[in-house]
Every structure is written in C-alpha cells, then in structure tokens.
ROGUPA-746594 format. One line per field, with one value per residue (C-alpha): x, y, z. Coordinates in steps of 0.001 Angstrom, whole numbers, padded with zeros to 6 digits, always signed. Layout:
N
u <- c(X_...)
v <- c(Y_...)
w <- c(Z_...)
END
This chain:
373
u <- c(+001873_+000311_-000040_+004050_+005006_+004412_+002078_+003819_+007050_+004263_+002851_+006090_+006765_+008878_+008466_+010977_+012600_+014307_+015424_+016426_+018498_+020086_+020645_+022195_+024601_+025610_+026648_+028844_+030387_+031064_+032341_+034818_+036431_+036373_+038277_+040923_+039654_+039229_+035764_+037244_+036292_+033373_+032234_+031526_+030108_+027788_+026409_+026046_+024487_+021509_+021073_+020456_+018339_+016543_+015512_+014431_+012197_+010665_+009896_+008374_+006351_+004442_+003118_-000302_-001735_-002837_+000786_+002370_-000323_+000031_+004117_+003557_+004238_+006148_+008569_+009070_+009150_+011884_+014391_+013694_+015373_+018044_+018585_+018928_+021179_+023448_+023888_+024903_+026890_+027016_+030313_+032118_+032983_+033661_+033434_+030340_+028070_+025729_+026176_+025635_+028221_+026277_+028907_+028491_+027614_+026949_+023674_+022581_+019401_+018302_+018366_+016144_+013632_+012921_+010581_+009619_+008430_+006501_+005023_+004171_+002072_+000829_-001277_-001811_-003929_-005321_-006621_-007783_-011707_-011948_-013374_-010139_-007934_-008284_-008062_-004792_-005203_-004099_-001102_+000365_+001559_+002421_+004673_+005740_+006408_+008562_+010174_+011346_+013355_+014764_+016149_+018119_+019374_+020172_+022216_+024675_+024990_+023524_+021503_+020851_+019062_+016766_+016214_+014596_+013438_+010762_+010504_+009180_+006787_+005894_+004654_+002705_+001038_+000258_-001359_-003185_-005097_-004167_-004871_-002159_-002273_-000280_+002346_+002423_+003139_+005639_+007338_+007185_+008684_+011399_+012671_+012106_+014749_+016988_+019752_+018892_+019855_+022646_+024322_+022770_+022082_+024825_+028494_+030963_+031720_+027665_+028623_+031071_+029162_+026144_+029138_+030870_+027623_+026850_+030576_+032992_+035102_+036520_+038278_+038505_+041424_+039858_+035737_+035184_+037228_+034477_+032291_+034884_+036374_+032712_+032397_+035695_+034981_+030994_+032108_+035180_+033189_+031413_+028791_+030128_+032753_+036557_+035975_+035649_+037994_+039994_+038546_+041502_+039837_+038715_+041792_+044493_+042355_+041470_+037532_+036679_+034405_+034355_+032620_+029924_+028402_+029868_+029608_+027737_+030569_+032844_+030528_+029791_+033585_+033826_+030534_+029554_+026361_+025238_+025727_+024177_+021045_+021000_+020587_+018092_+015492_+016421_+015371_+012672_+010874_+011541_+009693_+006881_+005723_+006060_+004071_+001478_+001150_+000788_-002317_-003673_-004048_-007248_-007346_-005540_-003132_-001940_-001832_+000007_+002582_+003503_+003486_+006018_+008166_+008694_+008717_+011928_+013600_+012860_+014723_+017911_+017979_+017218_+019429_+022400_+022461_+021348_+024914_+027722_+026435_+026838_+022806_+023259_+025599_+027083_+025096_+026160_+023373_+024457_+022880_+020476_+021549_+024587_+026624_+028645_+026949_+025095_+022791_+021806_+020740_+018924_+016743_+016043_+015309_+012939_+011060_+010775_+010014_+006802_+005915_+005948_+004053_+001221_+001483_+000221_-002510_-003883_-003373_-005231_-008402_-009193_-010953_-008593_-006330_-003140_-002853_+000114_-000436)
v <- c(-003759_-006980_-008320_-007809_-008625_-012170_-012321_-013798_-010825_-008355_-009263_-008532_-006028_-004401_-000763_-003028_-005383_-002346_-000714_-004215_-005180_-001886_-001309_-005112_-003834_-000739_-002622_-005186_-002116_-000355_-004089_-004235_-001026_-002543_-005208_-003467_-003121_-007106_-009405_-011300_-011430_-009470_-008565_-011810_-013862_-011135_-011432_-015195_-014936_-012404_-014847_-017650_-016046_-014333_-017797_-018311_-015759_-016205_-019487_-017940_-015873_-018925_-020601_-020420_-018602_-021497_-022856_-020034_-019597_-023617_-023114_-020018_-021634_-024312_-022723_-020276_-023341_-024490_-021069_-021088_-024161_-023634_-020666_-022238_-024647_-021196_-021609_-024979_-025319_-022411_-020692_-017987_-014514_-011024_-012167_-013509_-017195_-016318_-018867_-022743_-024556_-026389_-027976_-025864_-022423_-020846_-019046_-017202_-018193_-014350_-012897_-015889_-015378_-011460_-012235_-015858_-013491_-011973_-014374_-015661_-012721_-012348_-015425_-015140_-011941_-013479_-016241_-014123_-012557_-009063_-008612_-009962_-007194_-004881_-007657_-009703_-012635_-010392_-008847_-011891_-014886_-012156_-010587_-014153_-014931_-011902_-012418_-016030_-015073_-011454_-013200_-015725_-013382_-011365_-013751_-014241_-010980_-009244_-006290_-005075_-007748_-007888_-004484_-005489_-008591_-006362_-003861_-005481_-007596_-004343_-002886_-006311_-005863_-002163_-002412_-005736_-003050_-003039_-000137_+002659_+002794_-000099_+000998_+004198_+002261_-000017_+003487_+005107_+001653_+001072_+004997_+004045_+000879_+002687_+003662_+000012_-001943_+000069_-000714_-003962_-005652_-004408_-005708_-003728_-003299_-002149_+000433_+001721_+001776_+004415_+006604_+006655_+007256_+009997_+011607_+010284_+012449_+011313_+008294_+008983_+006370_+004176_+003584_+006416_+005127_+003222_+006581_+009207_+007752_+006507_+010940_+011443_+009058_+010236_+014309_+013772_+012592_+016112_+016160_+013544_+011601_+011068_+008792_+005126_+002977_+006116_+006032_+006572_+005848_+002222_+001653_+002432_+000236_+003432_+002340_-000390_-002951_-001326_-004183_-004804_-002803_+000746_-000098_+003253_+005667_+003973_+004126_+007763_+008575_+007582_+008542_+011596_+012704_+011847_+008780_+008424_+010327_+007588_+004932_+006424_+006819_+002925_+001911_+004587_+002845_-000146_+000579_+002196_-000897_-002429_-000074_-000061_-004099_-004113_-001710_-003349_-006779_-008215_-010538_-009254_-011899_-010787_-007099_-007841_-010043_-007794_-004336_-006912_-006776_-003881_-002835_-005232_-004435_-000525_-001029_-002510_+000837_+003257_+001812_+001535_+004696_+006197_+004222_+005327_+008721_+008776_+009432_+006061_+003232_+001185_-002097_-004330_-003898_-004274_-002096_-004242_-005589_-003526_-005142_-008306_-010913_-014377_-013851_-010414_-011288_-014137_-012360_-009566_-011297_-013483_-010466_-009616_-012874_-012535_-009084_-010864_-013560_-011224_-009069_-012434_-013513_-009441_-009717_-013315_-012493_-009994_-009503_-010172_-011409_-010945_-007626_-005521_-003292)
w <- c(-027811_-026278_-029430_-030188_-026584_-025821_-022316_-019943_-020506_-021031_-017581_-015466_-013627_-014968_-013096_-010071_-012403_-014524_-011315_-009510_-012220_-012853_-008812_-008815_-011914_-010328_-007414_-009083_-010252_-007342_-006208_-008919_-007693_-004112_-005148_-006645_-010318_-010569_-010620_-007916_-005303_-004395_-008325_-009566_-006658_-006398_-009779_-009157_-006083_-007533_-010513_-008383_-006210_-008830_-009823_-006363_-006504_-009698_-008205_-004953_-007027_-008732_-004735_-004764_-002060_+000071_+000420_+001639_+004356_+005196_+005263_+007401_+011012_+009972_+008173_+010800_+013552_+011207_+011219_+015195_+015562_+013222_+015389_+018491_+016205_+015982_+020143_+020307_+016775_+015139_+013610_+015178_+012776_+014201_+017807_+016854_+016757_+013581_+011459_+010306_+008210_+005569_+003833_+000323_+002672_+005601_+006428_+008681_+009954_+011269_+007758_+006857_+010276_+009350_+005885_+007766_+010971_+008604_+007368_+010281_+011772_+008138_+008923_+012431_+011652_+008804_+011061_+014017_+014253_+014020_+016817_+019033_+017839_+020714_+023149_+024537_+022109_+019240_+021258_+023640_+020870_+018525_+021442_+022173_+018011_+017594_+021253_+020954_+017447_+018851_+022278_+020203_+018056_+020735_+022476_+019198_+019727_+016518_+018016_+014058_+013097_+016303_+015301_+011673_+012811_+015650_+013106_+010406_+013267_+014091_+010967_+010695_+014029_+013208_+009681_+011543_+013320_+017125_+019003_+019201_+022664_+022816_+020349_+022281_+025699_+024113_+022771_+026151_+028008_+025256_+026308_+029620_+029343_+027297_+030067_+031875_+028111_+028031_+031262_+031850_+027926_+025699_+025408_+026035_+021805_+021514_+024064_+022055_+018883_+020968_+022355_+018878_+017254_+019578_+019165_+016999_+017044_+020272_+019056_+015656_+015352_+017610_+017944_+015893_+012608_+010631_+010584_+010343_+007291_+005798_+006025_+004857_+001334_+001039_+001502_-000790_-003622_-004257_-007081_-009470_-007357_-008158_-011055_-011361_-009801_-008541_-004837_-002389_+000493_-000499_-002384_+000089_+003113_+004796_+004596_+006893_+005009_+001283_+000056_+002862_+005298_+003987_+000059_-000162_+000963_-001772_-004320_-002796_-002940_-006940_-008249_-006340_-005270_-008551_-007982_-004599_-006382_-008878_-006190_-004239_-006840_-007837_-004272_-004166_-007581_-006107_-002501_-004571_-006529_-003439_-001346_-004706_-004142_-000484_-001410_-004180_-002450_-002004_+001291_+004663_+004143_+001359_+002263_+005555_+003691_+001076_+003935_+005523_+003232_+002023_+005903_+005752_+002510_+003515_+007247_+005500_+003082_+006219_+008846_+006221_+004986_+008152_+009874_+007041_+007138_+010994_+012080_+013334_+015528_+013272_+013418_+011224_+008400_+004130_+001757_-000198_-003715_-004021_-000474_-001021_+001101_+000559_+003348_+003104_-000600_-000177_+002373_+000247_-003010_-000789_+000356_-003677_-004628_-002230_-003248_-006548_-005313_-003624_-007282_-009328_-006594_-007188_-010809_-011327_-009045_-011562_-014836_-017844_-015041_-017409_-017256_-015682_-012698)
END
C-alpha cells in the first residue's frame, strides 16, 4: 500500500482524523436541525470555523520541538495578560466579562490559557532535576502558574473553565511525578472548603446551579429548567431518536442553548441512543490515539504535553455530558467539535494540533521515521 499511497497521506493519522472529521460532520448536522433545518446560523460557521482551525493545527503539528518548549512561558505570559486585559476591557455576555473585541472576533482568552497551562508545566517539569520532585520547588511555582490563571478566571466569573484549567494542571503535575500525598491533602482541603466556597466564593447564580444540580426538581420552571428539559429531549429520543430535524424540544425553544452547551440532548432527542452510541465511540477513538501518543513519546516533555491534552479535550467531553444528563451543575462547558462556538474550537483543535505535533516528533526519532503509528 505505501507504494500506492503517496507518504506524506500514508503517514497521517488517520485512526483520529476519520473519527474527527466524521464527529465534526455529525455535528453540523445536528446544527442544521438547531437552526431550524437551515445552514445558518450555527451549521455553516461551524464548518468554517473547523476548516480554519484544522489548518491551524496542521500547522502546529509541523513546530519543531525546540520552539514549542522556547514559546512555552512566553506564550503563556502572553494569555495572562490578555486575561487581565478581560478585567479592565473585556466584553460583557451572560452577566459575564470573558471576552476581548478584536475587531474581526472575540476570544476568550481562558479557552486559550487551558492547552497554554499545559504547556507551561509541560516544560517546567521538563526543566526541573529529578531529584526536586518530592521537594517544594516542584509544587510552589506550579501552584503559583495554575493559581495566577484560575483567580482571573475566577473573577469573570467562569467557575467551568477554572475547573479545566486546574484539571488539566493537575494531570500535568501528577504524571510529572509528585508524591500523592500531596494530591491526597489538596483532595482532603478542597472537601474541607467546600461549604466555605459555597457561602463565601460563589454568586448567588453558582448557588443556584449546586442546589438545582442536587434537586431539580424543585424549580423545574425556574433553576431547574435547563436540566429538566435536557432529560425530557435525551429520554424522549429512545433507541433511534424522533428522526432528523423532527426534535420538538429544540424546535419549539423548549431546550435552552440547542446549539451550545446542550447540543447533545438535541442530537439525543432526534437520533436516539443510537446516536449518542455513535458519538461516544468517535470521542472514545479519538482519546485513544491520544492516550497511545502521550505513551509513545520519547522525552518527558513530550509525554507531559500530549497527557495534557488529552487531560483537556477529555474534561470538556466528561463535564458536558456529565451536566445535560444532570450528574452535574450546569457550568457552562460545549461539547467538543459538535457545539457551536469559536472559542471552544479553537482550543480543542489546538490541543489536536499538539497531539499531532508530539505524534511527528515520536514518529521522526525513529527508524524508517515515516511510518504510521
């Protein structure tokens, strides 16, 4: 076959492209029945926005290794300041200061700090003697990396993405090798603040989401709406769903956010559990390769990068699902590559484009270095 193939196709991988690409179609189908049976507005912009980033990521995937570990800390000094940028300038949406007007778009510079974190810590362990692990040099800046980001975020407020962004820190600091104990303690005094961050730290509106999570029923016209009727469209859909573009509860405005943040219950609601089968194996495939690069790279760097993020692309899948199925608050996380949202893709195309990126450095430090894996 390698002689039919041409090398550089024959080299892809195309165990996550297939799956990407068909996840990324199946989504600008269930965004077509969002908006009403038309491309516009949600179908078509999100097709763009995956080709362009696409392209993004094929050109992450070409940086040698030595750039991406001299870009680590700057680009991550770089999305710090844009976020405290987001304080003094940044636009209001939703009761909330999240993002910059550019002009031609606005980002939002916490998608872009969660795979910049991790890159981050990626070569701050890289950099640091074995030896230190076990000792307060390898805990304090990395507490004081992840902190700076989460408190800024915090202060927006956008308690779902300080969520990913310490998660996918975490999973950095915990394949880095620092003793359990200290995950452990941080466990313990996290339950320990729980009742204190809920009193003291969360608005009023994040209060609501942890009582509504824990009992929707209560309100279910009020607090409780966005999960009661994410059940009512999921259960409704039985094995193989009402049928394409026949989703009531999307279609009649019944589901908050059919397009966003709850794009699984109306693709639930129309295709069934077949359906939601369907996508689960795509994102499973897709986690797998990455899980298979993170373990087939050869330096620490590159083995902490790629863990990174998948850690990050896996959190986004977990929390989603997890939130329009009611096993947790509503938070404000999209489902990636089938959600409408310019932010949300950007970050998770540039967590593929450095799996990709780690999955060429593994590939070229080998014999016969053009060979799949």
């Amino acid at each position: 076959m390698n002689s039919v193939i041409p090398a550089p196709i024959a080299r892809q991988p195309w165990g996550m492209l297939i799956p990407l690409l068909l996840l990324v179609a199946f989504g600008a189908v269930v965004l077509y029945s969002a908006g009403g049976g038309n491309m516009q507005p949600f179908a078509f912009s999100h097709l763009v926005r995956f080709s362009v980033f696409l392209v993004m990521a094929s050109i992450l995937a070409v940086f040698p290794r030595e750039l991406a570990k001299f870009a680590a800390f700057p680009v991550y000094v770089i999305i710090l300041i844009m976020l405290v940028a987001v304080e003094a300038i940044g636009g209001m949406g939703g009761g909330s200061q999240r993002w910059l007007d550019l002009g031609f778009m606005r980002l939002q510079p916490s998608e872009l700090m969660k795979p910049a974190l991790v890159l981050a810590l990626a070569k701050f362990y890289d950099g640091l003697p074995v030896g230190m692990i076990g000792t307060w040099r390898a805990l304090v800046p990395a507490v004081v990396l992840m902190g700076m980001p989460m408190g800024l975020v915090l202060m927006q407020p956008d308690l779902g993405t300080s969520l990913a962004i310490v998660f996918g820190g975490g999973v950095v600091m915990f394949l880095a090798g620092l003793p359990m104990r200290w995950f452990v303690g941080a466990g313990v005094l996290g339950t320990a603040a729980v009742p204190l961050a809920y009193f003291f730290a969360l608005k009023p509106y994040q209060q609501r989401r942890v009582t509504t999570f824990l009992d929707p029923e209560s309100d279910p016209l009020g607090s409780g709406y966005h999960i009661t009727q994410s059940k009512i469209a999921i259960g409704s859909g039985g094995w193989t769903g009402k049928g394409f573009n026949e989703g009531s509860q999307s279609h009649l405005n019944y589901l908050p956010e059919p397009h966003t943040d709850f794009v699984f219950s109306t693709m639930a609601e129309e295709w069934g559990l077949l359906g939601g089968m369907f996508t689960l194996a795509m994102f499973g495939l897709i986690l797998g390769w990455g899980i298979r690069v993170a373990r087939k790279a050869q330096s620490r760097f590159d083995r902490l990068l790629a863990s990174g993020m998948v850690a990050t692309i896996f959190f986004y899948i977990a929390i989603n699902l997890l939130m329009v199925m009611g096993f947790a608050p509503v938070v404000g996380i999209p489902l990636p590559f089938m959600s409408h949202g310019g932010s949300s893709m950007m970050t998770n195309m540039i967590c593929i484009g450095s799996l990709l990126m780690v999955h060429r450095w593994t590939r070229e430090s080998r014999p016969g270095g053009l060979r799949t894996s």
